[in-house]
C-alpha positions in Angstrom: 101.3 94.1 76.7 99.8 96.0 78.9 98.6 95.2 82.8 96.1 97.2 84.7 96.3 97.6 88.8 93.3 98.3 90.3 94.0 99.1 93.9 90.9 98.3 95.8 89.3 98.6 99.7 85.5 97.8 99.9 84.9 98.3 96.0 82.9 95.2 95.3 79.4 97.0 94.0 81.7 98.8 91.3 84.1 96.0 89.8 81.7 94.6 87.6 81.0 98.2 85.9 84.8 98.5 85.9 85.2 95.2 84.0 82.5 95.9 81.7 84.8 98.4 79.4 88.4 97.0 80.2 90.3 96.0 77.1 90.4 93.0 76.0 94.2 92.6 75.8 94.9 93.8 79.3 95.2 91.8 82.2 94.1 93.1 85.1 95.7 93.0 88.9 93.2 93.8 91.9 95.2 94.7 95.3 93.0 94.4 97.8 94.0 96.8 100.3 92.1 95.8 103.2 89.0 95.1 102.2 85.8 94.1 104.8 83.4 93.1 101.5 83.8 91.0 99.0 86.3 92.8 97.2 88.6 90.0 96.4 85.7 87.6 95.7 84.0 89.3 92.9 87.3 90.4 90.8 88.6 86.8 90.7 85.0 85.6 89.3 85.3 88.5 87.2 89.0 86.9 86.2 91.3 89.8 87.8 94.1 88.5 89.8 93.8 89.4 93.0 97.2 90.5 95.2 96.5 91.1 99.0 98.4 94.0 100.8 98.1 94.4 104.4 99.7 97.9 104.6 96.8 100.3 104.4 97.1 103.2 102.3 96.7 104.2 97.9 100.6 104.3 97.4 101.3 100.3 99.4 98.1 99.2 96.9 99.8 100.4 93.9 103.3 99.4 94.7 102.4 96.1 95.4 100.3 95.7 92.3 103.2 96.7 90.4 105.9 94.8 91.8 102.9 91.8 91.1 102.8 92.5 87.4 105.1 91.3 84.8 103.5 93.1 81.8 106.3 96.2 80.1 103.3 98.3 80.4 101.3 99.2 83.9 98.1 101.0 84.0 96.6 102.3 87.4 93.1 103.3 87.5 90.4 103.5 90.7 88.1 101.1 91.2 84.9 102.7 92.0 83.7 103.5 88.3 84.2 107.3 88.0 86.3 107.0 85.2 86.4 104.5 81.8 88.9 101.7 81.7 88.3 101.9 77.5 90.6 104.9 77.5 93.8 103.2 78.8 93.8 101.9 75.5 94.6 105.1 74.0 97.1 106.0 76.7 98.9 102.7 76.3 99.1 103.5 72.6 100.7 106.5 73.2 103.9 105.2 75.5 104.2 102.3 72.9 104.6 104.1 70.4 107.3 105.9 72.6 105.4 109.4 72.0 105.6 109.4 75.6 107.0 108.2 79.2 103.8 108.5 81.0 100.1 109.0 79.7 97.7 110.4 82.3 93.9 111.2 81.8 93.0 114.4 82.7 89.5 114.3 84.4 86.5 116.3 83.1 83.2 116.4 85.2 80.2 114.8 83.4 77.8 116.4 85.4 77.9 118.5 88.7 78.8 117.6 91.6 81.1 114.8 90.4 84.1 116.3 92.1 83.6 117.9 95.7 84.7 121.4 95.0 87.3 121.1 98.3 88.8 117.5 96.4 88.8 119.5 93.0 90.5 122.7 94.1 93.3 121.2 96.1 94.1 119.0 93.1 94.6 122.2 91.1 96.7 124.0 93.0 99.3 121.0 93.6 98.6 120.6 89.6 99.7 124.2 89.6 103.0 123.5 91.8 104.0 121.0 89.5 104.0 122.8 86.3 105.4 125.9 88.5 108.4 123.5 89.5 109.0 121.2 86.7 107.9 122.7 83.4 105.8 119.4 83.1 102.3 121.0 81.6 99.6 118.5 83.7 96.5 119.6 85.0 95.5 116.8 87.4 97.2 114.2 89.7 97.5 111.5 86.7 94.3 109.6 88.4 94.4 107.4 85.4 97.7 106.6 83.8 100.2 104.2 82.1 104.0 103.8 81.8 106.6 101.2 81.6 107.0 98.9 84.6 110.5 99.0 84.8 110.9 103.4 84.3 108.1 103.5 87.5 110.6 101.2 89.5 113.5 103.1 88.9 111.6 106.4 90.0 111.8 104.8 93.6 108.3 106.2 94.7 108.4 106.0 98.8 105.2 107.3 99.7 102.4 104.6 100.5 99.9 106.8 101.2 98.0 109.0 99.3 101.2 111.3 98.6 102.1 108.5 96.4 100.9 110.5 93.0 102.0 113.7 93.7 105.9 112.3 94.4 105.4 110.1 91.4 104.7 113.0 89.4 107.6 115.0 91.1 109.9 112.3 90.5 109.3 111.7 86.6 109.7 115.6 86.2 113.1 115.2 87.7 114.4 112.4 85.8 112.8 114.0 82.4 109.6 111.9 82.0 107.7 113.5 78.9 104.1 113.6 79.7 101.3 113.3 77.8 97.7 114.3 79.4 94.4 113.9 78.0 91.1 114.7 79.0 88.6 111.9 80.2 85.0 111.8 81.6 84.9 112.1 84.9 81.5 110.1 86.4 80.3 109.4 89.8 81.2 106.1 91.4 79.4 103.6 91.9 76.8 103.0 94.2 77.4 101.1 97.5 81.2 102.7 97.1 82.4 106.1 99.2 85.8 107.4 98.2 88.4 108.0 100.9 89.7 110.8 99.7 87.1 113.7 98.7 84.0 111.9 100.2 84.5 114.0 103.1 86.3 117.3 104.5 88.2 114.9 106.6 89.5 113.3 103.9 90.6 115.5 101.8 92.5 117.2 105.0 94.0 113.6 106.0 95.1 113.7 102.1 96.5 117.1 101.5 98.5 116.3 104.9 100.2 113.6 103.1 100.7 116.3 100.2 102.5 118.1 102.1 105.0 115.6 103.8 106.0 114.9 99.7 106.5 118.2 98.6 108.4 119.3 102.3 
């Protein structure tokens, strides 16, 4: 069994497209992380439970929607419809079948201008560190991904801010995670939605600053 956090701040217009491919066998934990819309509203009618966390920031969102799940299996995905829920069931498949410790999807454009060149860029060259550093072979910041509950817990993630993947990542190459990456569409979010991360310069600055606190 598999559960699927979704941490969440002002994501209302997309929920609905995100529910609209989730698998059927995976329940699905909403952490709203501050939200000033209807956030929490529309992912209970749309049967998510909904976890509130206070502490702003990605990593507090997804720590707090793991320590609400009790599923073997977590999932993590965005919630603003630029990727496909349907292919966590693939990646769940794979750590199940203990091919695995951690399946990640590996994001590939549909179209240009998907992925701000400054967001896509700095992704690559911390991609780049990793493999560098650890011998694990990913290409991206495991935007979409699945692993056992209790292995994530034990990797002791600190960061609650947006460094929270990249120590993740660092972490599981430490303790010998095997890593399997596949590549997923990669699709604008939805409308009504503006990501904090590369919807601006000052964004991605504000997140490549918490980069660099993890890997200092």
């Amino acid at each position: 069994m598999c559960e699927v956090i979704i941490p969440c701040r002002n994501e209302a217009p997309a929920l609905p497209q995100v529910f609209a491919t989730m698998p059927g066998d995976m329940g699905v934990i909403v952490v709203d992380n501050g939200s000033t819309d209807d956030t929490a509203e529309v992912a209970r009618r749309l049967g998510a439970s909904v976890v509130q966390e206070s502490v702003p920031g990605y990593g507090a969102a997804v720590h707090a929607g793991v320590l609400a799940a009790a599923a073997p299996l977590v999932a993590v995905i965005d919630g603003d419809g630029s990727m496909d829920p349907a292919d966590l069931a693939e990646l769940a498949a794979v750590v199940s079948r203990g091919e695995a410790t951690m399946a990640v999807g590996r994001r590939r454009p549909r179209e240009r201008g998907v992925w701000p060149w400054h967001a896509r860029a700095g992704t690559a060259v911390l991609a780049w560190l990793i493999r560098r550093r650890s011998g694990v072979g990913i290409h991206d910041l495991a935007p979409l991904r699945v692993c056992r509950r209790e292995d994530l817990l034990a990797l002791d993630v600190a960061d609650r801010r947006f460094g929270y993947p990249l120590e993740m990542m660092i972490k599981a190459a430490r303790a010998g995670w095997t890593v399997h990456e596949q590549d997923i569409a990669y699709s604008r979010r939805a409308r009504g939605t503006r990501s904090k991360v590369s919807g601006s310069l000052r964004g991605t600055a504000r997140t490549l600053v918490d980069f660099a606190k993890v890997l200092t």
